[in-house]
Z-matrix of the N, CA and C atoms (Angstrom, degrees):
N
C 1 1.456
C 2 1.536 1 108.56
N 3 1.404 2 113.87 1 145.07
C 4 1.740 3 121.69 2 -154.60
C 5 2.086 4 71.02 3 -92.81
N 6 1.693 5 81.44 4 138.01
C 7 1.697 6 102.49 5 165.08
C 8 1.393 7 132.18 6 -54.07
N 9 1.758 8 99.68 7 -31.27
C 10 1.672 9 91.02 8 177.24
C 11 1.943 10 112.17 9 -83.56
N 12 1.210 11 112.31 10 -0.86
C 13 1.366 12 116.76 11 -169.76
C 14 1.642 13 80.51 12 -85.68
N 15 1.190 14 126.90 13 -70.00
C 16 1.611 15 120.42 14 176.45
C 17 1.291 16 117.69 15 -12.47
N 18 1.432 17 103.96 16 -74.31
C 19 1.637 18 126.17 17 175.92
C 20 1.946 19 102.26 18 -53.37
N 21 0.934 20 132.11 19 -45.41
C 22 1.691 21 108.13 20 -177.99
C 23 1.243 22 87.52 21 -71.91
N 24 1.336 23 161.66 22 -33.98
C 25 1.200 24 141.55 23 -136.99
C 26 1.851 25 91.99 24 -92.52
N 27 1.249 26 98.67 25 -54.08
C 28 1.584 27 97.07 26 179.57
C 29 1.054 28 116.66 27 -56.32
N 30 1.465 29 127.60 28 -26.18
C 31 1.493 30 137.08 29 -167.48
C 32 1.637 31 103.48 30 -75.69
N 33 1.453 32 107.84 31 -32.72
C 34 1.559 33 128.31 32 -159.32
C 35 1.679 34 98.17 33 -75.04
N 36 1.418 35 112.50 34 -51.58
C 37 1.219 36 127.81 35 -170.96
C 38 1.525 37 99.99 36 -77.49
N 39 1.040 38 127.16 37 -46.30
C 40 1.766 39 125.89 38 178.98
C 41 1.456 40 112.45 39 -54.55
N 42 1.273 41 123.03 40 -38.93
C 43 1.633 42 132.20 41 -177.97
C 44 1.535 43 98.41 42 -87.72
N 45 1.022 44 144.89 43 -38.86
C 46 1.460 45 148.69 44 177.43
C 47 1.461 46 105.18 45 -65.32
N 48 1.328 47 125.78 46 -28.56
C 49 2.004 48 130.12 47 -168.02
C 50 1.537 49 81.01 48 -101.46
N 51 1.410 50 128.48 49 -40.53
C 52 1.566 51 121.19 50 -178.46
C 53 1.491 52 104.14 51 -51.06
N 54 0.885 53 103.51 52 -75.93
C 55 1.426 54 120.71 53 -167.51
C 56 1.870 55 123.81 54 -55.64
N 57 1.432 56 95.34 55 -13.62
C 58 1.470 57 103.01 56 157.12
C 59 0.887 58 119.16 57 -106.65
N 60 1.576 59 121.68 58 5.84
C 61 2.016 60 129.83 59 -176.92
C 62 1.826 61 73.44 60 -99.60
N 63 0.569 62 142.06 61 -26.89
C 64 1.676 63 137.92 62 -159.83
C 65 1.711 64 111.89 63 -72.51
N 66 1.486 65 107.20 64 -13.21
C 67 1.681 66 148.29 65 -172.21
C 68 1.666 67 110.44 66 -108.65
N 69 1.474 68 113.27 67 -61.72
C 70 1.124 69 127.97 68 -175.22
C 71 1.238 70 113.59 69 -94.09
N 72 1.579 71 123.13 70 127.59
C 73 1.414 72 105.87 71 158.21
C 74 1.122 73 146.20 72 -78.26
N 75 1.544 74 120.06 73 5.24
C 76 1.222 75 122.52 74 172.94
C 77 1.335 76 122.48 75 -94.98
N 78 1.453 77 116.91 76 25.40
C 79 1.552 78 139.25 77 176.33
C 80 1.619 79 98.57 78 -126.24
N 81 1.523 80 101.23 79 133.46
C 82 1.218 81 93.08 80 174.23
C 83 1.846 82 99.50 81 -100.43
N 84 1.293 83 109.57 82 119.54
C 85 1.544 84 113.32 83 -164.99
C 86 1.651 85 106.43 84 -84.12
N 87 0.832 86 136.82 85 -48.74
C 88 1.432 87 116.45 86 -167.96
C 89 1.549 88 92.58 87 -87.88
N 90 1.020 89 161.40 88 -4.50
C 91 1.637 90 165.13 89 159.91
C 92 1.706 91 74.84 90 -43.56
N 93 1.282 92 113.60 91 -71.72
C 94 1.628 93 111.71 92 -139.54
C 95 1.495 94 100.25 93 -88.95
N 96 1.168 95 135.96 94 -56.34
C 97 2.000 96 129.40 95 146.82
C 98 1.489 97 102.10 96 -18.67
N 99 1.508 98 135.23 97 -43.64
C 100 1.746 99 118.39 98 -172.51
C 101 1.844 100 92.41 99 -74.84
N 102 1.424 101 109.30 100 -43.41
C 103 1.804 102 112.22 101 -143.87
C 104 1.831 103 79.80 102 -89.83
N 105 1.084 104 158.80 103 -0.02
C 106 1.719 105 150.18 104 142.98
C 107 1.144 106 100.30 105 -81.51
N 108 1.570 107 146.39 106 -7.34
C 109 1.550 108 123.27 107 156.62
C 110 1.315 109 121.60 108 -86.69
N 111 1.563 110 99.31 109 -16.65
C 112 1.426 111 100.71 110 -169.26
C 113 1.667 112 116.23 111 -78.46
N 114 1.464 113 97.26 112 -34.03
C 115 1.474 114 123.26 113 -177.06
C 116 1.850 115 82.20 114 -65.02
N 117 1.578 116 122.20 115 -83.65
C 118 1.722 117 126.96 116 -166.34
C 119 1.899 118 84.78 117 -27.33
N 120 1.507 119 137.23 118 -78.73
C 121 0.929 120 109.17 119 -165.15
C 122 1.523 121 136.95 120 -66.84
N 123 1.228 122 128.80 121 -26.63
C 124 1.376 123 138.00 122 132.84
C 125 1.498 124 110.97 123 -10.39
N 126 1.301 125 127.92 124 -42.49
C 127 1.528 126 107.14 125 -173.75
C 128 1.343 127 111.68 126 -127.00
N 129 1.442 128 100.60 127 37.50
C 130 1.718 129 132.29 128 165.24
C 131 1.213 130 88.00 129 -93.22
N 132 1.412 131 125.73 130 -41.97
C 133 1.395 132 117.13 131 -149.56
C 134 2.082 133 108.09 132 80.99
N 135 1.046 134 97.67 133 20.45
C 136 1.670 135 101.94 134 165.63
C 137 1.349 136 109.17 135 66.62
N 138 1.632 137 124.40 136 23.81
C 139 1.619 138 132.51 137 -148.66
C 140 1.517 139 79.22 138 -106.44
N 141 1.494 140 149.87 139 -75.70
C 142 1.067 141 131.86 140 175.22
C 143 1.512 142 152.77 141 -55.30
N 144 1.407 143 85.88 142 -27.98
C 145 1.986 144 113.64 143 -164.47
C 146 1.303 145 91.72 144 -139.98
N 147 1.375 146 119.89 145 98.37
C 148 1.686 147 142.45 146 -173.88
C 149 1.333 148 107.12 147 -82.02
N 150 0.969 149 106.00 148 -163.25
C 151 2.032 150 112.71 149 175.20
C 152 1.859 151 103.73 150 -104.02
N 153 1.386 152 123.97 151 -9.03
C 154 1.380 153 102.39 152 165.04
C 155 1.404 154 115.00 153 -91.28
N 156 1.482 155 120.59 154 -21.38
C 157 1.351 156 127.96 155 172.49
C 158 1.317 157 98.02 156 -59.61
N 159 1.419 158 124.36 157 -61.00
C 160 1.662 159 131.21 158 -164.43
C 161 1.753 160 102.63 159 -57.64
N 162 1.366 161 119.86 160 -47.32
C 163 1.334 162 129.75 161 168.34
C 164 1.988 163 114.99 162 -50.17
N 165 1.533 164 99.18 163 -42.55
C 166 2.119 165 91.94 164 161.54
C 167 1.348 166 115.01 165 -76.86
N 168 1.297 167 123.21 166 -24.08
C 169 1.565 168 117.28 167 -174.26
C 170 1.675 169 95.98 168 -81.93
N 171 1.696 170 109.45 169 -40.98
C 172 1.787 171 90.10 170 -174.97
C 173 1.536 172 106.95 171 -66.82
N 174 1.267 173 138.83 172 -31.01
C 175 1.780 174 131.87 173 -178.04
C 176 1.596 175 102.29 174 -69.13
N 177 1.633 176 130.65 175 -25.71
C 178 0.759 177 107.25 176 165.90
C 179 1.474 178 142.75 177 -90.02
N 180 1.481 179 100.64 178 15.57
C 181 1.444 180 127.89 179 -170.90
C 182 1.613 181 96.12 180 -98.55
N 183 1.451 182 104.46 181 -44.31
C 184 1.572 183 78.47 182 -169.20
C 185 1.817 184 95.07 183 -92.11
N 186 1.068 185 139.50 184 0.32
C 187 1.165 186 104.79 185 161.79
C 188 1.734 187 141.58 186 -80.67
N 189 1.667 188 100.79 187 13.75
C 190 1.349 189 107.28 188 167.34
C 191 1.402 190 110.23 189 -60.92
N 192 1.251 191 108.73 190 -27.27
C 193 1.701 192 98.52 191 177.28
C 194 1.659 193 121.35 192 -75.80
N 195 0.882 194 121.77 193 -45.47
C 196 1.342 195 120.56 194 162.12
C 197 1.416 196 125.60 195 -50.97
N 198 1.426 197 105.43 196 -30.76
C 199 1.105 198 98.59 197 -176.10
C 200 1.746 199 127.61 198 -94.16
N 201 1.721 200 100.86 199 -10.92
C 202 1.351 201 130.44 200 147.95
C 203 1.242 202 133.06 201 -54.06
N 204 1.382 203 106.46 202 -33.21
C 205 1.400 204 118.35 203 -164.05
C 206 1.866 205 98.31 204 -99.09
N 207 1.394 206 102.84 205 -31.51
C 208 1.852 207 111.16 206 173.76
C 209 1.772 208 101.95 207 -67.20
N 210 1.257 209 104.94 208 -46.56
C 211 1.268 210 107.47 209 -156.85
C 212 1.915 211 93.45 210 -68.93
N 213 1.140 212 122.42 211 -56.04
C 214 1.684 213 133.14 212 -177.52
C 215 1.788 214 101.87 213 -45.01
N 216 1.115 215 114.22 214 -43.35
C 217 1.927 216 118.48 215 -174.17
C 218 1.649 217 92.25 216 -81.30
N 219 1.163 218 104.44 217 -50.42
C 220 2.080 219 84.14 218 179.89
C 221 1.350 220 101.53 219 -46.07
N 222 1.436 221 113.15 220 -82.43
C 223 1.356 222 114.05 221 -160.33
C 224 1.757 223 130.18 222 -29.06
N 225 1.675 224 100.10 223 -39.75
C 226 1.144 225 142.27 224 151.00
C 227 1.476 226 113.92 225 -16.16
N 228 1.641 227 99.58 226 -101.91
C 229 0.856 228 129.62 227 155.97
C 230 1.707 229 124.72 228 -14.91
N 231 1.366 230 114.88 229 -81.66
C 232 1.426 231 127.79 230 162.78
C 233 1.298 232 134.16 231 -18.73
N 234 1.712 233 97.40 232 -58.45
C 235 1.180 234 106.20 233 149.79
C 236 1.306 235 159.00 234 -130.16
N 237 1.934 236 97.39 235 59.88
C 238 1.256 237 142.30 236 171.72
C 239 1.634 238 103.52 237 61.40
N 240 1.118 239 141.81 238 37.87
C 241 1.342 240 148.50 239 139.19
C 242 1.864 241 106.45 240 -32.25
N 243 1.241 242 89.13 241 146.79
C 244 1.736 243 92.26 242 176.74
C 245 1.572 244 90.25 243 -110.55
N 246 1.602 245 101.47 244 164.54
C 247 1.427 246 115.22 245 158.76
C 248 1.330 247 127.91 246 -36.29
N 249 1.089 248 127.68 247 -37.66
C 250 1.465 249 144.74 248 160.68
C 251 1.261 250 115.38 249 -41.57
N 252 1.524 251 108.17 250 -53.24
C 253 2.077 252 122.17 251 -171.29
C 254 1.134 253 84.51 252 -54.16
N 255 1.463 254 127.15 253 -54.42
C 256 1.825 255 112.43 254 -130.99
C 257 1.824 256 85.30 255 -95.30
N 258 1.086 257 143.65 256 -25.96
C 259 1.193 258 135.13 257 161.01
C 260 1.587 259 112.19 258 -49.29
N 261 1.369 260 97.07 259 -47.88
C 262 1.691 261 93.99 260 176.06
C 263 1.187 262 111.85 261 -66.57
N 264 1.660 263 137.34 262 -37.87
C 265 1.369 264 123.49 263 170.75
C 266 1.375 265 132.28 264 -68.86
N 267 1.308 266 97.97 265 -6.51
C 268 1.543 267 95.76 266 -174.26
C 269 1.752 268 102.76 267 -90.21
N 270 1.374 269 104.99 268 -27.90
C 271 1.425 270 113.75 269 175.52
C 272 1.335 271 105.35 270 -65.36
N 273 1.319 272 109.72 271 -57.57
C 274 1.882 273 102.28 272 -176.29
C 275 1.267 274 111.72 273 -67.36
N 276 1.434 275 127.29 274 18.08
C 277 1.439 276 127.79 275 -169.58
C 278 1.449 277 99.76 276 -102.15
N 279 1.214 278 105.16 277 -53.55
C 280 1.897 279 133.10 278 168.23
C 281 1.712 280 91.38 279 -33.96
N 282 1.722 281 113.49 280 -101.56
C 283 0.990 282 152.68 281 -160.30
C 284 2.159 283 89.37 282 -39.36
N 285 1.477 284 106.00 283 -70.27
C 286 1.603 285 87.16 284 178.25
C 287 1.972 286 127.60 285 -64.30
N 288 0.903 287 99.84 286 33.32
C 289 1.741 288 114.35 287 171.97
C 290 1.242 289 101.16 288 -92.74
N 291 1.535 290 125.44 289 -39.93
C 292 1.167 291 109.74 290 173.77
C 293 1.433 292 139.87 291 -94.47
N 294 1.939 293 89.88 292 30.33
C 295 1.935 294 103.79 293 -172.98
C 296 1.556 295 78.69 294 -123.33
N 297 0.943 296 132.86 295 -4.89
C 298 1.804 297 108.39 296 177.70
C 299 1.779 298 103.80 297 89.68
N 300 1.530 299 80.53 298 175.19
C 301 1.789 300 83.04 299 -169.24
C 302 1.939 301 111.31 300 -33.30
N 303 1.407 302 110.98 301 -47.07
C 304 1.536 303 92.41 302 -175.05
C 305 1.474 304 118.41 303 -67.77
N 306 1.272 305 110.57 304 -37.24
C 307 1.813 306 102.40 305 159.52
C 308 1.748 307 125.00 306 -53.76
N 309 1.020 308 102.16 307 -33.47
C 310 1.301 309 95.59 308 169.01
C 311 1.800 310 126.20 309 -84.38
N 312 1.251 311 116.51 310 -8.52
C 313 1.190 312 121.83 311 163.39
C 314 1.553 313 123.99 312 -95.42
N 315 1.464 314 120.11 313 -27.78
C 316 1.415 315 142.73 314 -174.66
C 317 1.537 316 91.37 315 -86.17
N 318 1.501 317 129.39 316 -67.59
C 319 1.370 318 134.14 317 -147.95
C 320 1.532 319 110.68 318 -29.73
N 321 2.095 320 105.20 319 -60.20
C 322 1.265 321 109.66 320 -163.84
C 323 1.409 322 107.86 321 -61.57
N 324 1.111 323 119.67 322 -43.38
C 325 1.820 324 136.78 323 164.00
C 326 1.678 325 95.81 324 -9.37
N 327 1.548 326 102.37 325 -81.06
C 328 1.593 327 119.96 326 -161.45
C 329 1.138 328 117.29 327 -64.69
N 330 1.777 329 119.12 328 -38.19
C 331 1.359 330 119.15 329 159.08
C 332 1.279 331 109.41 330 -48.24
N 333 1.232 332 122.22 331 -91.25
C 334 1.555 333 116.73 332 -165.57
C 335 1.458 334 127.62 333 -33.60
N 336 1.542 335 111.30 334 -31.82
C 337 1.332 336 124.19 335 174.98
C 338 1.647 337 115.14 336 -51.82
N 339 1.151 338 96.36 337 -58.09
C 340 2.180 339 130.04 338 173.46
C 341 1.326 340 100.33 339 -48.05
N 342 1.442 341 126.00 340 -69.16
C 343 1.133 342 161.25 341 -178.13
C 344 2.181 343 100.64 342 -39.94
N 345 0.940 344 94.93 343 -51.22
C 346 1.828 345 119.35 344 -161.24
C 347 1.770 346 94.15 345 -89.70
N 348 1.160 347 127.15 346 -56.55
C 349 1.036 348 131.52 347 -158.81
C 350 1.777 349 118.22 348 -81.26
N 351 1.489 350 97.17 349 -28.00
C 352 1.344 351 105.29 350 167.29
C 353 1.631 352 130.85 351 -87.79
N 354 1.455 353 98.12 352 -2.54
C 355 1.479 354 120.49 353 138.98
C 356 1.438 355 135.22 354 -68.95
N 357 1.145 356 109.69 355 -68.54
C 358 1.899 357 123.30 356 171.42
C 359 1.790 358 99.28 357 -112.39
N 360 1.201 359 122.84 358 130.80
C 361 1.382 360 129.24 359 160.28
C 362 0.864 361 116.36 360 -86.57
N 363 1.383 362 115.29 361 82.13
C 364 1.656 363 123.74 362 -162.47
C 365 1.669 364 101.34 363 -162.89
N 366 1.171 365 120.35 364 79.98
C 367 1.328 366 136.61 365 -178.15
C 368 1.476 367 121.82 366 -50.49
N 369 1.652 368 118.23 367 -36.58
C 370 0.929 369 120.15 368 155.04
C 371 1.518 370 123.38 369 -40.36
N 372 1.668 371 115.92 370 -58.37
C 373 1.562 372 127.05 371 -159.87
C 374 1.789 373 88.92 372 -81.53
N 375 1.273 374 132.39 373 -25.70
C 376 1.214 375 141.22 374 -146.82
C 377 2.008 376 85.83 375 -93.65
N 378 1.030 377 109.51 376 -55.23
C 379 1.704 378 109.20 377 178.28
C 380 1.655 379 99.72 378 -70.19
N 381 1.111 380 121.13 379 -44.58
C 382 1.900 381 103.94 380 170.82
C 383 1.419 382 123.64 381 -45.92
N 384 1.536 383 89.08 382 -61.25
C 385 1.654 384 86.15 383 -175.45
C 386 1.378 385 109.51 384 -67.61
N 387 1.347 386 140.35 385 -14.48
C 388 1.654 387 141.11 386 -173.35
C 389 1.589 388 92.99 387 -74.79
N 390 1.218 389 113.92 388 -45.58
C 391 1.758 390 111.62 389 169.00
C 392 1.278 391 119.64 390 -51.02
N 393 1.466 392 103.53 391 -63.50
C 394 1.199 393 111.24 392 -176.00
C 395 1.637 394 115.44 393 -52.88
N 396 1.146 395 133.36 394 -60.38
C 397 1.051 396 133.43 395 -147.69
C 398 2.144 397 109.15 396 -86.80
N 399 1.922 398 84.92 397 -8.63
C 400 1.388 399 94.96 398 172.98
C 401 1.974 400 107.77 399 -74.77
N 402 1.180 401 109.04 400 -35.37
C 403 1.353 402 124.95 401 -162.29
C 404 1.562 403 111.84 402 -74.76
N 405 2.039 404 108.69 403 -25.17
C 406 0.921 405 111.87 404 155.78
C 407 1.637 406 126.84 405 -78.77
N 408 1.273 407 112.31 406 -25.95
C 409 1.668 408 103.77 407 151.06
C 410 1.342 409 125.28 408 -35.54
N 411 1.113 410 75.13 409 -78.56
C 412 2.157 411 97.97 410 177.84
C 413 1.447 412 103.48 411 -12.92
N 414 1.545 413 95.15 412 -77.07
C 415 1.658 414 108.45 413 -177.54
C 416 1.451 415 109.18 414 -36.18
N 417 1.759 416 112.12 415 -73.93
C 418 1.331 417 105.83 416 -161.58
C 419 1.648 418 109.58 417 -39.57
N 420 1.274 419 122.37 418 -53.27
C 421 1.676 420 146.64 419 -172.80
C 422 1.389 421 94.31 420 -29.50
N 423 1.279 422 125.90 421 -69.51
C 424 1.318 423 153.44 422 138.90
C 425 1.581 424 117.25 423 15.22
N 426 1.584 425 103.68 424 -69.25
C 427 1.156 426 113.74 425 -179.08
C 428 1.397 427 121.96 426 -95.36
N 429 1.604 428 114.81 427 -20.62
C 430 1.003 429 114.09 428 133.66
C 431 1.280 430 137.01 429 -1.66
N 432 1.944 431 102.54 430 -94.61
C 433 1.265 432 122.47 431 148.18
C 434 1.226 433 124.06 432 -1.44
N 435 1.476 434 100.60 433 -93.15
C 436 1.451 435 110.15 434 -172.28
C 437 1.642 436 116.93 435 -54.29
N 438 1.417 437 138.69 436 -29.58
C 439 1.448 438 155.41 437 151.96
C 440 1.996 439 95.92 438 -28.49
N 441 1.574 440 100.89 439 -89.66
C 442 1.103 441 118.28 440 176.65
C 443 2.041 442 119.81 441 -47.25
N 444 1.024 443 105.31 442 -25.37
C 445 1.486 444 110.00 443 162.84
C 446 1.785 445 120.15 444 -64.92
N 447 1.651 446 98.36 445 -64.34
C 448 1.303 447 127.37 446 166.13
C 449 1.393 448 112.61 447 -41.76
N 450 1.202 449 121.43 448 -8.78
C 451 1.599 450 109.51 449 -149.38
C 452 1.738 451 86.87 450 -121.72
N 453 1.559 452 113.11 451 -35.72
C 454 1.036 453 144.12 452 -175.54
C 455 1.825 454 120.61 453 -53.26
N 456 1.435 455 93.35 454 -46.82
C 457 1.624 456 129.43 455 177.99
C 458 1.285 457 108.32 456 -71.48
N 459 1.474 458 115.25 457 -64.51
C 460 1.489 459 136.77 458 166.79
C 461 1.761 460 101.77 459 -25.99
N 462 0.725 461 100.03 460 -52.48
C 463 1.540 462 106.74 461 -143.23
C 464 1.857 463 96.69 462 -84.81
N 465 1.626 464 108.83 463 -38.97
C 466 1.331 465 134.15 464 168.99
C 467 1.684 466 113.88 465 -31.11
N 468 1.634 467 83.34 466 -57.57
C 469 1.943 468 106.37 467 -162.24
C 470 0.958 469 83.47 468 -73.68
N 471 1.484 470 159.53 469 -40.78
C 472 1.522 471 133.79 470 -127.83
C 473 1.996 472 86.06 471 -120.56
N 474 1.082 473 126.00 472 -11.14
C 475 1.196 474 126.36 473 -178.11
C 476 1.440 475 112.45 474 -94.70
N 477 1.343 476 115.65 475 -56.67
C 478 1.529 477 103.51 476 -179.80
C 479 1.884 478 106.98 477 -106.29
N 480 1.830 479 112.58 478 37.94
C 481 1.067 480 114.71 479 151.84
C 482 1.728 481 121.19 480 -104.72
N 483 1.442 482 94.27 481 -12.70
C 484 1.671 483 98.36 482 170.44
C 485 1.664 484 76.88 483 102.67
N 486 1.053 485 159.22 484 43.95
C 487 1.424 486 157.84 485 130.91
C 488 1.680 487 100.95 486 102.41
């Protein structure tokens, strides 16, 4: 089997584990969406998607984190979650991966709730911030997304435009 067919295949599978780490937190998703473009251009032979192109897709890889981490403190934030909530959501974010889609939509919920409540015993502020700090998930996920989309396109135009 010819090497660059190898290389899209790995490239195929690296952006596909990205892009579901982009969901999950125990994938780091745009790490693996940058390292499957790099490989797709790698077995161009670097003829379309160069090293300054590869150099905008890597700044835009690592700014999913920042922009995850802005998006998680708004939500947070907004609706007055303590440091604690969003620790608790990120834990119940982990922990519901292994209940399936409703763990993964419920989890951050219950973390933050757990998280909030064992701070103030106040169920009311303890279900806000479990919202809140879920909604700042959402977002980051979101922007994520759109990062990993963007990055996706980028890489698209310069490949089947002839660079």
């Amino acid at each position: 089997m010819e090497i660059a067919i190898l290389l899209w295949i790995l490239a195929a599978i690296l952006v596909l584990a990205g892009l579901a780490g982009l969901f999950l937190p125990v994938l780091p998703g745009a790490a693996l969406v940058f390292a499957g473009l790099a490989v797709a251009a790698w077995a161009d032979g670097f003829v379309y998607v160069g090293w300054g192109l590869l150099t905008v897709l890597g700044v835009l890889a690592l700014l999913t984190y920042p922009a995850d981490l802005l998006a998680s403190a708004f939500g947070a934030k907004r609706y007055g979650a303590s440091p604690r909530a969003v620790t608790g959501a990120v834990l119940g974010a982990v922990v519901g991966i292994f209940f399936g889609l409703v763990g993964v939509l419920l989890g951050p919920f219950i973390g933050a709730v757990i998280g909030e409540f064992s701070m103030q015993r106040h169920i009311g502020r303890a279900g806000r911030a479990g919202f809140g700090a879920t909604v700042g998930i959402v977002l980051g996920t979101a922007a994520k997304l759109a990062i990993a989309f963007t990055m996706l396109g980028i890489f698209a135009i310069a490949r089947f435009t002839g660079g």
